[in-house]
Backbone as CSV, one residue per row, in Angstrom:
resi,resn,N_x,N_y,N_z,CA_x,CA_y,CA_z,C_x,C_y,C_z
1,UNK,140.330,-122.507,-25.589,139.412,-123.602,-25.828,138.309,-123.130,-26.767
2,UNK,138.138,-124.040,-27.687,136.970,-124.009,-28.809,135.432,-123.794,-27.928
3,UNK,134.427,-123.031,-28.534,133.186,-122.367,-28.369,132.495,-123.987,-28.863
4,UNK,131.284,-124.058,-28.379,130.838,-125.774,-28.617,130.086,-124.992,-29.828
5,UNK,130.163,-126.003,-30.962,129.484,-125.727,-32.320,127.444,-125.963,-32.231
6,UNK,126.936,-124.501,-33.006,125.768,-124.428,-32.348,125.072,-124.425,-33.544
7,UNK,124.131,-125.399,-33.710,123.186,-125.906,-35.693,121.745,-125.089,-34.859
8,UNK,121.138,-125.022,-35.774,119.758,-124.816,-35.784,119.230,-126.005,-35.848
9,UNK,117.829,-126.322,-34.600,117.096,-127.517,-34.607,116.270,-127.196,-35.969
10,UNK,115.366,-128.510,-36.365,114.562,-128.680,-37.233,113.240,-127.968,-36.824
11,UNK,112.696,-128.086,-35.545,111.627,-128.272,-34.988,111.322,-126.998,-34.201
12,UNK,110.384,-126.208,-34.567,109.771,-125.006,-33.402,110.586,-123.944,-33.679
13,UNK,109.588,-122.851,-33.001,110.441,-121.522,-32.616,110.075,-121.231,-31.459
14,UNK,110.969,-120.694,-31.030,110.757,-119.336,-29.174,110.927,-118.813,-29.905
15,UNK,110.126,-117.768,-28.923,110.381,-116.085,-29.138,110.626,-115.629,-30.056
16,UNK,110.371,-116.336,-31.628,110.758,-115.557,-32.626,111.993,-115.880,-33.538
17,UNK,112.638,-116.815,-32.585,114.063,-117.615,-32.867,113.841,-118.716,-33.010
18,UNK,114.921,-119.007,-34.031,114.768,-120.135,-34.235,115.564,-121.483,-32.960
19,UNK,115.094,-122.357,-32.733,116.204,-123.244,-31.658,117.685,-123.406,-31.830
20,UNK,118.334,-123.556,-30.670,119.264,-124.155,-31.353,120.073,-125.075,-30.451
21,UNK,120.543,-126.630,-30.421,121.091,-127.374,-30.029,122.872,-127.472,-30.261
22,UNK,123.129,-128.379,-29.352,125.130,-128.195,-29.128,125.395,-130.064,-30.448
23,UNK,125.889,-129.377,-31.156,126.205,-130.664,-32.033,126.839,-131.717,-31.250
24,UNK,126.913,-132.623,-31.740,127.474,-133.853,-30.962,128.941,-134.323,-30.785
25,UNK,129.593,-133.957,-29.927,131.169,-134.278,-29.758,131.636,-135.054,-30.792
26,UNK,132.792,-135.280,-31.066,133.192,-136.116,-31.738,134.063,-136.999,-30.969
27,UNK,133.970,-138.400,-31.268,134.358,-139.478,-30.235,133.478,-140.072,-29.704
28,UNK,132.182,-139.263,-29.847,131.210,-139.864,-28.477,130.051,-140.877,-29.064
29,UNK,129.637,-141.546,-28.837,128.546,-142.670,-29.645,128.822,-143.878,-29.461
30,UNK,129.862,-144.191,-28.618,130.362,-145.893,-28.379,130.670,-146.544,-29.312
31,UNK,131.449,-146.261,-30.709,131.719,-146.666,-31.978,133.010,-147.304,-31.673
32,UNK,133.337,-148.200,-32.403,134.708,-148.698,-32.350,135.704,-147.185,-33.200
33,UNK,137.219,-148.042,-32.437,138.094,-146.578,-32.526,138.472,-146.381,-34.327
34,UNK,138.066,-146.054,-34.968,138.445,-146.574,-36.422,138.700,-145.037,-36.852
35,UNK,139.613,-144.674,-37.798,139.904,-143.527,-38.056,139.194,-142.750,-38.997
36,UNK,138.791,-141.836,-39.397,137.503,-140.934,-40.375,137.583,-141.946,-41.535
37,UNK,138.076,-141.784,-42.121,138.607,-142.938,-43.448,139.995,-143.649,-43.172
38,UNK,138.978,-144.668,-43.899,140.405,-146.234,-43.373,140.409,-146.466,-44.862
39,UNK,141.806,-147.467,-45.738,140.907,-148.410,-46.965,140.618,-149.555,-46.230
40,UNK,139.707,-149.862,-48.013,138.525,-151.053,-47.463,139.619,-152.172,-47.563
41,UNK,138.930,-153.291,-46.444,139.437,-154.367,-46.307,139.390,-155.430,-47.279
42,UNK,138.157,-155.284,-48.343,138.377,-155.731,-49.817,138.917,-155.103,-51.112
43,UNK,138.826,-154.025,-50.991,139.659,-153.360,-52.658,140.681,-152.310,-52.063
44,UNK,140.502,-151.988,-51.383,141.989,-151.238,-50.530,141.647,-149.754,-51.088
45,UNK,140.747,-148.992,-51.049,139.841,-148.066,-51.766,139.212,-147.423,-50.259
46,UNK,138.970,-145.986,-49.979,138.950,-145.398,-48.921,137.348,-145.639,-48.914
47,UNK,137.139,-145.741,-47.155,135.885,-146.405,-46.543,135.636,-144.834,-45.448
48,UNK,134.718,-144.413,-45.281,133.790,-143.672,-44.181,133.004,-144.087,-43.907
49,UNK,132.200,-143.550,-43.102,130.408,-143.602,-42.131,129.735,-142.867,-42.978
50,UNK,128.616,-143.578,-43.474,127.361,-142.663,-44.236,126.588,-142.212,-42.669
51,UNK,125.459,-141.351,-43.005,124.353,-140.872,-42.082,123.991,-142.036,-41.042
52,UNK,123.922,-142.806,-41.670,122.788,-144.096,-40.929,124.195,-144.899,-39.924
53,UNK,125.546,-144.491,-40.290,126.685,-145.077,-39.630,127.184,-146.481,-40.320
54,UNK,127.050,-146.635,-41.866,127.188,-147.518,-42.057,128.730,-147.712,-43.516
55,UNK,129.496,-148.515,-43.330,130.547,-147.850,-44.225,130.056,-147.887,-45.603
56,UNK,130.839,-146.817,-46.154,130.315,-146.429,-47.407,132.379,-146.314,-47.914
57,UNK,132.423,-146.803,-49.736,133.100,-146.073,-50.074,133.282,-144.570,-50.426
58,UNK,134.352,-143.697,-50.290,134.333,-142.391,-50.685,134.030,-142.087,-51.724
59,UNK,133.617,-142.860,-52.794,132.784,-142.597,-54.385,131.348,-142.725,-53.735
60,UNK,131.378,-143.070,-52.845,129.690,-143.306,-52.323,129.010,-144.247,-52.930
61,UNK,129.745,-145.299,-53.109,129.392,-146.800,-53.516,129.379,-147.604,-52.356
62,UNK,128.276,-148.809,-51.876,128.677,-149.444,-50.977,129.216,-150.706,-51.014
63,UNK,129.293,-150.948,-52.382,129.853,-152.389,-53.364,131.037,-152.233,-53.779
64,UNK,132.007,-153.195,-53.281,133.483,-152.955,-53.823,133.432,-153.088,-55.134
65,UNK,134.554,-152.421,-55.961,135.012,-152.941,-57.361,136.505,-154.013,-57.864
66,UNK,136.356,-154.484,-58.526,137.586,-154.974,-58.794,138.703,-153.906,-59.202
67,UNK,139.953,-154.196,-59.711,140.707,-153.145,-60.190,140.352,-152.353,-61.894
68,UNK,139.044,-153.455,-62.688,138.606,-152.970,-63.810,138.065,-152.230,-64.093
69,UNK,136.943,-152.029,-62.408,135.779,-151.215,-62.445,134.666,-152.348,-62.109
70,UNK,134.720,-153.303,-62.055,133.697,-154.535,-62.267,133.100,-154.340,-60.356
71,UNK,131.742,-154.564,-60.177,131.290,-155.131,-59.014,131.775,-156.176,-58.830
72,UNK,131.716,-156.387,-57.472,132.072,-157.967,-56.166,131.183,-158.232,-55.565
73,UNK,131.317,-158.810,-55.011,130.125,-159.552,-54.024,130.405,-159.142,-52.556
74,UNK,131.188,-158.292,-52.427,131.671,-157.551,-50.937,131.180,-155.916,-51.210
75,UNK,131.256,-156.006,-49.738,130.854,-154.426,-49.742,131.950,-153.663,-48.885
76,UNK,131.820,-152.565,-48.747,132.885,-151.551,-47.978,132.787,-152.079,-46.597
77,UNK,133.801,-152.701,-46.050,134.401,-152.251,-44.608,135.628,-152.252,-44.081
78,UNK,136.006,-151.519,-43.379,137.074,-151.136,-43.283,138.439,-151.780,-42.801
79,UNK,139.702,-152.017,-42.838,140.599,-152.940,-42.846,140.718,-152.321,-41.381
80,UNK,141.284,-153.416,-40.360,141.529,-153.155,-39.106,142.699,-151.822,-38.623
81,UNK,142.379,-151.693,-37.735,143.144,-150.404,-37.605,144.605,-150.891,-36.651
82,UNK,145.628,-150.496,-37.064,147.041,-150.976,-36.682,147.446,-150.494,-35.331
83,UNK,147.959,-151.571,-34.949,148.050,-151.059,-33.075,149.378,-150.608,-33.379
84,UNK,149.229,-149.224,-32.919,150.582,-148.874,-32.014,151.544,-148.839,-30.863
């Protein structure tokens, strides 16, 4: 079994050290089940979670394009995820 992954906090020192907290599971946050990257449900173009949890395309655009390059009036979210 994997060692829990250990970051340095932002904030304070003990003893000389710096802090350090257990990163956050993955799975855990009550998010719907959606896979790391899905494509988007408007340009069919791969979708993730930015910081704030909000989908982003993987160019790090949050505005779809057409197939020219042109902006839409939609933004990245992700096409439903297929039941197995």
């Amino acid at each position: 079994m994997h060692e829990p992954i250990m970051v340095a906090s932002a904030v304070g020192e003990q003893d000389g050290r710096a802090g350090r907290t257990e990163a956050p599971r993955i799975g855990e946050g009550g998010r719907a089940a959606y896979p790391r990257v899905s494509p988007c449900l408007h340009c069919a173009r791969p979708v993730l979670r930015d910081n704030d949890a909000r989908w982003i395309h993987a160019d790090l655009s949050y505005v779809c394009r057409d197939p020219w390059g042109g902006l839409t009036a939609t933004t990245a979210e992700p096409s439903p995820a297929k039941r197995t």
